[in-house]
Residue frames as qw, qx, qy, qz and C-alpha x, y, z in Angstrom:
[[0.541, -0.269, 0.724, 0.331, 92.68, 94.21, 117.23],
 [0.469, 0.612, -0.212, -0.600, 93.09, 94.01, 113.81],
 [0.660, -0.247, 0.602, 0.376, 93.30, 91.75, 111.07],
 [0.287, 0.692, -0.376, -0.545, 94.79, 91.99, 108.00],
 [0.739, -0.002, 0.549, 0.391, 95.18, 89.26, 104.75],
 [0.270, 0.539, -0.372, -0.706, 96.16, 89.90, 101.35],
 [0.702, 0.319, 0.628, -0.108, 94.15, 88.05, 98.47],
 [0.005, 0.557, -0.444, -0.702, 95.95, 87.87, 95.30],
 [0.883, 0.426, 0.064, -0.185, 94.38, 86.43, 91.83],
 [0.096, -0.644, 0.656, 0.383, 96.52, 83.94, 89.99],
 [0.470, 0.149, -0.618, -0.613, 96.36, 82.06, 87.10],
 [0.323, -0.014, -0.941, 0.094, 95.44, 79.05, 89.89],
 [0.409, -0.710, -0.502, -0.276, 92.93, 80.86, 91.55],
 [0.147, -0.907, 0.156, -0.363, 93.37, 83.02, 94.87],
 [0.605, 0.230, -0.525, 0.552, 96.42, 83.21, 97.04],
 [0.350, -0.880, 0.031, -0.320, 95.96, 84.76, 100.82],
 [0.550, 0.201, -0.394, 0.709, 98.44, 85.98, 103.09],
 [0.356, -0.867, -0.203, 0.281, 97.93, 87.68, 106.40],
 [0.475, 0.579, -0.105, 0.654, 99.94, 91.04, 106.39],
 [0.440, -0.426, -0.277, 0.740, 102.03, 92.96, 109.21],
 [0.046, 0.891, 0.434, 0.123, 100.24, 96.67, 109.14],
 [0.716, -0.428, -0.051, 0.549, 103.18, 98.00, 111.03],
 [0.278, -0.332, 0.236, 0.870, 104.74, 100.09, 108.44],
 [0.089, 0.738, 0.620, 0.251, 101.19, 101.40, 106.75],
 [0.291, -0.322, -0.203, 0.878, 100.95, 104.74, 106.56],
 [0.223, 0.358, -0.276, -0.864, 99.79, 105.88, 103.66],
 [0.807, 0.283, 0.248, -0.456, 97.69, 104.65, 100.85],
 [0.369, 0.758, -0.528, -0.102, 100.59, 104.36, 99.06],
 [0.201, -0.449, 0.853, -0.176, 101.80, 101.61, 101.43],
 [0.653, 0.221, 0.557, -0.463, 98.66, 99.81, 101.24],
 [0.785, 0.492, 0.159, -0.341, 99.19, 99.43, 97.63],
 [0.082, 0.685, -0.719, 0.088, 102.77, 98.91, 97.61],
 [0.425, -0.256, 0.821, -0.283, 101.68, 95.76, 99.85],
 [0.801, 0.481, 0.272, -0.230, 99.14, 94.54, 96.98],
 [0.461, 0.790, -0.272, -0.299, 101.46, 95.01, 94.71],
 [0.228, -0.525, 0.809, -0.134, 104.29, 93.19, 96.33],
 [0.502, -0.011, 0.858, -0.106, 101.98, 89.73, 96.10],
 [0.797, 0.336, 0.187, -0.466, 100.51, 90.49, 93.15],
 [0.445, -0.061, 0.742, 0.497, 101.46, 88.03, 90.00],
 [0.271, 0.300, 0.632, 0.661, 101.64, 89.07, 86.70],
 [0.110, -0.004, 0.217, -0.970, 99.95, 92.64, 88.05],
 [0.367, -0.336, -0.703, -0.509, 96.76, 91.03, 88.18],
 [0.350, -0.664, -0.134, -0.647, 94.00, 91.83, 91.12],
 [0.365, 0.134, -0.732, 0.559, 94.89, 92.20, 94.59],
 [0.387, -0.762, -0.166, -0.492, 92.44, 92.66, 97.50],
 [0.319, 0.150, -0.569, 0.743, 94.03, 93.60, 100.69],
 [0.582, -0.404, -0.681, -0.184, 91.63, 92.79, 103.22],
 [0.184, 0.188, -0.573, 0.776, 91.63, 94.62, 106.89],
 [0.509, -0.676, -0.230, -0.480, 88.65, 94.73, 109.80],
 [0.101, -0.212, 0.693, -0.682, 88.64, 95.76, 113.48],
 [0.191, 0.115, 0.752, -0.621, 87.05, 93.40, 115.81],
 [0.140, 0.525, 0.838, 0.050, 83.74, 93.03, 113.76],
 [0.038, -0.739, -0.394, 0.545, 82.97, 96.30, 114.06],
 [0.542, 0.805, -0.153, -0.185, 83.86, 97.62, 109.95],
 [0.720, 0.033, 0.497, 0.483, 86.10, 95.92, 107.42],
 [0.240, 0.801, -0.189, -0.515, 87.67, 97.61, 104.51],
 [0.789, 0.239, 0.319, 0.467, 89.06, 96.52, 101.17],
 [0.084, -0.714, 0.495, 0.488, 91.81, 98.36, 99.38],
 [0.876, 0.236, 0.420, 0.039, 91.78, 96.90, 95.80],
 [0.001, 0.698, -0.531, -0.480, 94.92, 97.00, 93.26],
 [0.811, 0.505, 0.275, 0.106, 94.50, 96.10, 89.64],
 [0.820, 0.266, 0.096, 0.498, 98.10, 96.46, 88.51],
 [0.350, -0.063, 0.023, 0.934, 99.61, 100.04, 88.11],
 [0.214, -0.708, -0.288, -0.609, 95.72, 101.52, 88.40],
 [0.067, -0.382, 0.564, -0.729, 95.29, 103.83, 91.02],
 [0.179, -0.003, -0.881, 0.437, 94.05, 102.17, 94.46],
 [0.422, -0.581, -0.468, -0.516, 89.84, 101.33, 94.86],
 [0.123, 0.071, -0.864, 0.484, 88.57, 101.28, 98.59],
 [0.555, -0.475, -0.351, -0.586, 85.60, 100.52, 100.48],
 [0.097, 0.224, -0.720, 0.650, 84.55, 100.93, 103.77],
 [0.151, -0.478, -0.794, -0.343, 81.86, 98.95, 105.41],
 [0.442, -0.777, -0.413, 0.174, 81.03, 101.59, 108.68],
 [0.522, 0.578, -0.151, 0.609, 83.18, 104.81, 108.06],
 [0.292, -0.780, 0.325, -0.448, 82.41, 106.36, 111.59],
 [0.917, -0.238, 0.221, 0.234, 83.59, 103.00, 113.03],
 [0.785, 0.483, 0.046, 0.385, 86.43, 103.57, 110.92],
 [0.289, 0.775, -0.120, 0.549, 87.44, 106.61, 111.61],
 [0.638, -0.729, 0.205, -0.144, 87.74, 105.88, 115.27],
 [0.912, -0.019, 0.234, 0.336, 90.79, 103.32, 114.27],
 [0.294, -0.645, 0.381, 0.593, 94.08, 104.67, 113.05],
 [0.259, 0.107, 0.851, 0.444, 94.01, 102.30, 109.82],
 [0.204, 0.787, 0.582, -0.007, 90.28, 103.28, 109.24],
 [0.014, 0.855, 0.132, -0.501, 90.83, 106.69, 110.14],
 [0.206, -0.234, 0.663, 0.681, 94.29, 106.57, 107.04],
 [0.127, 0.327, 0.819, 0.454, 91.20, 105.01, 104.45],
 [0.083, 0.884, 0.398, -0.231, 88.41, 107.66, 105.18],
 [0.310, -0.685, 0.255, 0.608, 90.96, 110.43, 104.69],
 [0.313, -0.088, 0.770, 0.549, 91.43, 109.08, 101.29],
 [0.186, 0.559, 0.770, 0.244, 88.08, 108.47, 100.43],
 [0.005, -0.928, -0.338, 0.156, 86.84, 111.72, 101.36],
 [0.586, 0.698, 0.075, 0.405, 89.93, 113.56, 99.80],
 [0.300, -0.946, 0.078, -0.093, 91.62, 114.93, 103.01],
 [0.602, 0.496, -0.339, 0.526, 94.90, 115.92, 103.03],
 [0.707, -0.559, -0.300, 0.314, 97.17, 115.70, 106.33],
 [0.398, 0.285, 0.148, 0.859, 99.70, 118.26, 104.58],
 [0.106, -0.566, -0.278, -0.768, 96.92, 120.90, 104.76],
 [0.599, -0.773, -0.189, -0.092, 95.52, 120.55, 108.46],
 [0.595, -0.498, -0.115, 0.620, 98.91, 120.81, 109.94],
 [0.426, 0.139, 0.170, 0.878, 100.16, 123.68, 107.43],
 [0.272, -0.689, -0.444, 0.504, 98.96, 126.66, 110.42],
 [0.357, -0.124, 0.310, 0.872, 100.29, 129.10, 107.86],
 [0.097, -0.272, -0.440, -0.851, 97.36, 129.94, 105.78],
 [0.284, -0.589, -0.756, -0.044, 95.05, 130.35, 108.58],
 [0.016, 0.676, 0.002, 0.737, 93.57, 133.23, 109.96],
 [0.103, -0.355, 0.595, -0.714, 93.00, 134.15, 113.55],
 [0.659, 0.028, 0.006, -0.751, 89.79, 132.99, 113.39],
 [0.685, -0.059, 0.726, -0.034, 90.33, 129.36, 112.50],
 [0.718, 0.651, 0.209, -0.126, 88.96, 130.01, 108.73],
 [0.726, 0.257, 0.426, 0.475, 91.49, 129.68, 105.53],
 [0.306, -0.437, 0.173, 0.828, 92.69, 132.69, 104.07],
 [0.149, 0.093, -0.621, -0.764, 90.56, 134.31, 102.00],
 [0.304, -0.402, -0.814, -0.290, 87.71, 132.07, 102.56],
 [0.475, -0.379, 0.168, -0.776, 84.59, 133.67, 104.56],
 [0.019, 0.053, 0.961, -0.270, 83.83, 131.53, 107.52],
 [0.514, -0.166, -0.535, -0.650, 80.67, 129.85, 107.12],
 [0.517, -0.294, 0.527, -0.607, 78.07, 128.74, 109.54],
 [0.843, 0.351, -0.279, -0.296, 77.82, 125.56, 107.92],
 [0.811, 0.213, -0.491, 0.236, 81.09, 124.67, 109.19],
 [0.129, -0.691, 0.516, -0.489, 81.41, 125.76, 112.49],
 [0.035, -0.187, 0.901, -0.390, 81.25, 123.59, 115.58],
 [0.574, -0.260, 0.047, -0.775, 78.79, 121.42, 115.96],
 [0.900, -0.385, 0.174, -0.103, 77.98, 118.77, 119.20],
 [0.637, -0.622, 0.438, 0.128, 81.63, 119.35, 119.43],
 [0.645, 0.024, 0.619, 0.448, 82.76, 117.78, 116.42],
 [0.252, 0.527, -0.219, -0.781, 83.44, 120.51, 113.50],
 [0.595, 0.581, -0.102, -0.547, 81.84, 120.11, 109.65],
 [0.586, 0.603, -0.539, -0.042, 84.68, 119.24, 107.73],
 [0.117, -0.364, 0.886, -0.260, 86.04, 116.72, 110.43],
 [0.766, 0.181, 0.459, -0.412, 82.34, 114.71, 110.09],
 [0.161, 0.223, -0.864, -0.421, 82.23, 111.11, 108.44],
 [0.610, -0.227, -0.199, -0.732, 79.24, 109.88, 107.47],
 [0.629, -0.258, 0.699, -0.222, 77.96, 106.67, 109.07],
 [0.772, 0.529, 0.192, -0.294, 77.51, 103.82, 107.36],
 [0.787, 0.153, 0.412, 0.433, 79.38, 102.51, 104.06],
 [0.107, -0.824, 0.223, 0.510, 82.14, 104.80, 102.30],
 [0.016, -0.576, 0.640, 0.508, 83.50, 104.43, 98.82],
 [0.256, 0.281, -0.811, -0.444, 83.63, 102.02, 96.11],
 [0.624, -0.166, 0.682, -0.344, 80.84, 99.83, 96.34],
 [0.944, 0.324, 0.021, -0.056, 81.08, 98.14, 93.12],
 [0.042, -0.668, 0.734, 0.110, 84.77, 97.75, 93.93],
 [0.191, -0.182, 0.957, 0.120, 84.03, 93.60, 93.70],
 [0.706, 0.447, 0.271, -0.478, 81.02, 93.68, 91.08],
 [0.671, 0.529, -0.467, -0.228, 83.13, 92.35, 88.33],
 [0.055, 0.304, -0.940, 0.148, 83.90, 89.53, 90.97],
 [0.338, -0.377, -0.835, -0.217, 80.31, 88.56, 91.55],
 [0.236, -0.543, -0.641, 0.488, 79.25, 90.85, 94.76],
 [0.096, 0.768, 0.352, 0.527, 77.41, 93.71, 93.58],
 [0.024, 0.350, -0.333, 0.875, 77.41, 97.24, 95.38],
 [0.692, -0.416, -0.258, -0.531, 73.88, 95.82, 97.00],
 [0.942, -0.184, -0.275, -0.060, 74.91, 92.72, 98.25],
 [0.617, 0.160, -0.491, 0.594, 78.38, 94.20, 99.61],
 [0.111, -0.437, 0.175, -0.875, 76.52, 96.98, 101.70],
 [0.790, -0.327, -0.124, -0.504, 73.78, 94.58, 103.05],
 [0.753, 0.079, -0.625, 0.189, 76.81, 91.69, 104.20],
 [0.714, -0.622, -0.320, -0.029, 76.55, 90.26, 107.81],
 [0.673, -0.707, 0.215, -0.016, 79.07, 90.36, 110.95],
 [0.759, -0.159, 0.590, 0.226, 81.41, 87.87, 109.07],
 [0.500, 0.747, -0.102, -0.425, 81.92, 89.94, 105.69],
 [0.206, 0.670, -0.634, -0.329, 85.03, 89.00, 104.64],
 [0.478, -0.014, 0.875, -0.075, 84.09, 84.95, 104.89],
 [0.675, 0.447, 0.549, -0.208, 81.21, 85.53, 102.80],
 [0.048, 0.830, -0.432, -0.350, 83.51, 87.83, 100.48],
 [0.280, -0.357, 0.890, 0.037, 85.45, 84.76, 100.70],
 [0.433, 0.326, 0.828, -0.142, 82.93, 82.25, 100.10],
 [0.565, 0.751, 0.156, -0.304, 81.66, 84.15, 96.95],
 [0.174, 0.781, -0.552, -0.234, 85.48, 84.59, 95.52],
 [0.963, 0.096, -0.248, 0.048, 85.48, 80.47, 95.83],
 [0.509, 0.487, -0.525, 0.478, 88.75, 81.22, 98.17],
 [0.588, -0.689, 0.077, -0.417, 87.04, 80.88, 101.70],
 [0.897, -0.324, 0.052, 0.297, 89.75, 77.59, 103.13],
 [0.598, 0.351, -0.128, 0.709, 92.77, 80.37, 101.86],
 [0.276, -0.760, -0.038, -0.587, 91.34, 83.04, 103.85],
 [0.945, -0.250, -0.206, -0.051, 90.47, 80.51, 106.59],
 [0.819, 0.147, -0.214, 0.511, 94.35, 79.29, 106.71],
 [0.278, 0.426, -0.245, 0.826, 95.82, 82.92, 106.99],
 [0.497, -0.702, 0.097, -0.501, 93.22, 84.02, 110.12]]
C-alpha cells in the first residue's frame, strides 16, 4: 500500500494534500501533479512511501526540471512507483529496452562487443542492478534544513520527521 501527499510552500507556510497515483506514469506526471498545487511556482514536494519499507520525494521548484530521492532503491524497485523513480534516477529509458530492433542475436546492442561485466549474474543481469540503499538527490531538502546526512540516516517514520523539520507535521498528519 501506498501513500502519497503533496506538500506545497506558500506564502502561509505549507499546504498538504494526499494525491490519487492512479494516472502516474511518468516523471512527467509526477511533476505535472506538483505543479498543479503549486502557488505562485514556488516549491513542491510530492511525498510517496510503501508500507515503511522506502519513501521517495519528487521535488518541483517551478518550471526547473524534477529533483528525486530515494530512501532504499532496491526496495524501490520492487514497487511499480519506485521501480518509475529509479528508472529516472539511473537514466533508463523504457523506449530503448522494448525497441528489439537494434539487438543482435546474442542479446548485445549493435555494434557494441558483449562484455563480461554485463552478463548474467545470480540471475539478475548488470544493467538491470540497483544499488541498495539511498538513490539520488540527497541534498534535495538542504536548503530546507535536512542535510544529505541527516536525510540518509532518518528512521522508519521519515516523512513525519521530514515533516516535523519543515514545521508542517499537523498538515501532513491531516492528509494520512
Amino acid at each position: 500500500m501506498y501513500f502519497a501527499a503533496l506538500l506545497a510552500r506558500t506564502e502561509d507556510g505549507w499546504q498538504a494534500s494526499d494525491t490519487d497515483l492512479d494516472n502516474v506514469e511518468t516523471l512527467s506526471d509526477f511533476a505535472d501533479l506538483a505543479r498543479e498545487a503549486s502557488v505562485d511556482d514556488d516549491t513542491v514536494l510530492v511525498f510517496i512511501e510503501q508500507e515503511d519499507s522506502w519513501f521517495g520525494i519528487v521535488r518541483v521548484d517551478g518550471e526547473e526540471d524534477p529533483r528525486i530521492y530515494l530512501s532504499d532503491a532496491s526496495a524501490a524497485n520492487r514497487s511499480s512507483y519506485g521501480a518509475l523513480l529509479v528508472d529516472e534516477i539511473l537514466g533508463r529509458d523504457d523506449a530503448e529496452d522494448d525497441d528489439l530492433d537494434t539487438l543482435d542475436l546474442d542479446g548485445t546492442e549493435e555494434g557494441e562487443p558483449e562484455d563480461e561485466e554485463e552478463s548474467e549474474d545470480d540471475g539478475v543481469a548488470a544493467a538491470e542492478r540497483v544499488p541498495a540503499g539511498p538513490l539520488g538527490d540527497q541534498g534535495i531538502l538542504a536548503d530546507l534544513g535536512i542535510g544529505a546526512k541527516e536525510l540518509t540516516s532518518l528512521s522508519e517514520d521519515a516523512l513525519t520527521e521530514i515533516a516535523d523539520t519543515l514545521g508542517c507535521t499537523e498538515v501532513l498528519e491531516a492528509v494520512r
